[in-house]
C-alpha positions as CSV (number, residue, x, y, z in Angstrom):
1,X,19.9,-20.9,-48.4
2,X,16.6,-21.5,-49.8
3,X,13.4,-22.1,-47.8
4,X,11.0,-20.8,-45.4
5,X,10.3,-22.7,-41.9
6,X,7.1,-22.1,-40.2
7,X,7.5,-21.6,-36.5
8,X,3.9,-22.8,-34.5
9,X,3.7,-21.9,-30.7
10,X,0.5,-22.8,-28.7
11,X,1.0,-19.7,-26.5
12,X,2.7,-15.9,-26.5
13,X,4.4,-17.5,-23.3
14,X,6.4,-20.0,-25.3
15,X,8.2,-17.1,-27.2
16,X,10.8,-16.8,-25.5
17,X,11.9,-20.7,-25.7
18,X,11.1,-20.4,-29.5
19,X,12.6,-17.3,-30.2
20,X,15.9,-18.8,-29.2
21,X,15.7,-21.0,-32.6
22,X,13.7,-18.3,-34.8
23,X,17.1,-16.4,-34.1
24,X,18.7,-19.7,-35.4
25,X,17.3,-19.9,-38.5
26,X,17.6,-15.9,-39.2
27,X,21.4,-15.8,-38.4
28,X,21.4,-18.7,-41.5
29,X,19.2,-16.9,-43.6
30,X,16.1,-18.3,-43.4
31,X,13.1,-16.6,-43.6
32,X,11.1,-17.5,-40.7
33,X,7.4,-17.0,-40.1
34,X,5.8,-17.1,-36.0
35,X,2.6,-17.8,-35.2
36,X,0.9,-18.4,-32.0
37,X,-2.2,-20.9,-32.8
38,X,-3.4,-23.8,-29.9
39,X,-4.3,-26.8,-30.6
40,X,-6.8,-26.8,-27.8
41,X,-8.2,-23.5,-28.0
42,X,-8.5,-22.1,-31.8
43,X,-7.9,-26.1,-33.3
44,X,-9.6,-25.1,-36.6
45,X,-7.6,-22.4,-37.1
46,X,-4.3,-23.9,-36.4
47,X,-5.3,-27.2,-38.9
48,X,-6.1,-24.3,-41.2
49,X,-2.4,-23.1,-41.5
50,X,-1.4,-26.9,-41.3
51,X,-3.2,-27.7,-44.1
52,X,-2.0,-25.0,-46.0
53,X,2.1,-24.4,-44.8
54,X,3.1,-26.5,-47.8
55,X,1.3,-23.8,-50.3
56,X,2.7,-20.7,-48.8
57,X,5.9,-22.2,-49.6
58,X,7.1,-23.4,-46.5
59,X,9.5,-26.4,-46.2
60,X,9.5,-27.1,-42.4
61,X,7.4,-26.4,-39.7
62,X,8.6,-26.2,-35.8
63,X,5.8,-26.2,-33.0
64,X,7.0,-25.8,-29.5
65,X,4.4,-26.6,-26.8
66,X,3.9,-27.6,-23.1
67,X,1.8,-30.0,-21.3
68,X,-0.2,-32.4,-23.4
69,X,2.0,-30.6,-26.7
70,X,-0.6,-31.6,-28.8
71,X,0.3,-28.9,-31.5
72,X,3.1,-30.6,-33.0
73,X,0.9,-33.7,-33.7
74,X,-2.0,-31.9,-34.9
75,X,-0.1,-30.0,-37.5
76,X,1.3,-33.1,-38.7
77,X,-1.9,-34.8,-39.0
78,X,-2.7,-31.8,-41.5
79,X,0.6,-31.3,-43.5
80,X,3.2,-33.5,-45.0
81,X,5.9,-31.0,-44.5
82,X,8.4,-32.2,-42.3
83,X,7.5,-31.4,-38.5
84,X,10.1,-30.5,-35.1
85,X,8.3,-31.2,-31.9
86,X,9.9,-28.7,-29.0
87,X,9.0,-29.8,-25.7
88,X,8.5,-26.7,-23.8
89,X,8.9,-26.7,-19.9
90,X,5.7,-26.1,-18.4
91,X,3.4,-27.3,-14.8
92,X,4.8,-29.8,-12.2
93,X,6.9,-32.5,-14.5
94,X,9.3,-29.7,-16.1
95,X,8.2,-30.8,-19.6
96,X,8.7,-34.4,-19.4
97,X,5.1,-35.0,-20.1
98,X,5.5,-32.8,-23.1
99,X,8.7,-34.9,-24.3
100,X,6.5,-37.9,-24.1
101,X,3.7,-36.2,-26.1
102,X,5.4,-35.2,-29.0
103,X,8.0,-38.3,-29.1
104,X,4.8,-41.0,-29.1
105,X,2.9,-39.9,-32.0
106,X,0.9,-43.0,-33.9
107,X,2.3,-44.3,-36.8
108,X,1.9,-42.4,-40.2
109,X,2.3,-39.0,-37.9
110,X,6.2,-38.3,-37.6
111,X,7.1,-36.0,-35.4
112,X,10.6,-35.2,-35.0
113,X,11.7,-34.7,-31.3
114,X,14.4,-32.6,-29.7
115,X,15.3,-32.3,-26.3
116,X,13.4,-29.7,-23.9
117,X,13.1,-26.3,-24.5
118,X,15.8,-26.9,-27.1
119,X,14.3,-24.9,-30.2
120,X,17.8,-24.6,-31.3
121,X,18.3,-28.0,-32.2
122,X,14.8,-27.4,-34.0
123,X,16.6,-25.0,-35.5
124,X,19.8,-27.0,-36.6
125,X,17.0,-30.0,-37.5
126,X,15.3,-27.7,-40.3
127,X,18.8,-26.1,-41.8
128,X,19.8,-30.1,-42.4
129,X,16.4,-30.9,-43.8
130,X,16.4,-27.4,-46.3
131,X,20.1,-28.7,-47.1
132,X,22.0,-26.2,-45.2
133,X,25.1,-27.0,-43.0
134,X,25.3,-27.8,-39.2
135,X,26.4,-24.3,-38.1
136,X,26.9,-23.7,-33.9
């Protein structure tokens, strides 16, 4: 299968959620990039690989985050790749706040949404975008 998916996490604690659909995408073949960039703390950096996913020949880009999970809405701002929100489970609400973050983003910024801490849908998500098949 053709394609590389760019995998965003705000924090080195939200590897292992997002290692879960990393493992996903390299059981299909994939070739899967990780990077840990915030979108609070280094936000010029992480619109920096935004910007430029789409050039280093990405075709998908999955950002897993908790709290506020602003990072799947401020890579969107920056790319028109296609981008998978993962809420990740995190303070006193268990990741419902982050759900709500990265479901209500304002029109002309789609963000796709799966359910928390669920970076293998994610996963699934980007194989049916790159045109590959369900799998398990």
């Amino acid at each position: 299968m053709a394609g590389r998916v760019l995998v965003m996490m705000g924090s080195e604690s939200d590897r292992p959620v997002m290692q879960k659909g990393v493992d996903v995408l390299a059981e299909a073949g994939v070739e899967v990039e990780v990077i840990v960039s915030s979108a609070h703390r280094d936000p010029v950096r992480t619109a920096e690989i935004a910007s430029g996913a789409e050039n280093a020949g990405y075709s998908a880009v999955i950002c897993g985050a908790g709290l506020s999970a602003a990072l799947p809405g401020v890579v969107a701002a920056h790319t028109s790749l296609p981008v998978i929100g993962v809420p990740i489970s995190a303070g006193t609400l268990g990741g419902l706040d982050a759900l709500l973050s990265v479901a209500q983003m304002p029109p002309g910024v789609p963000v796709a949404a799966v359910g928390i801490d669920n970076s293998r849908n994610a996963a699934h998500l980007a194989l049916r975008l790159l045109g590959g098949s369900r799998g398990s």
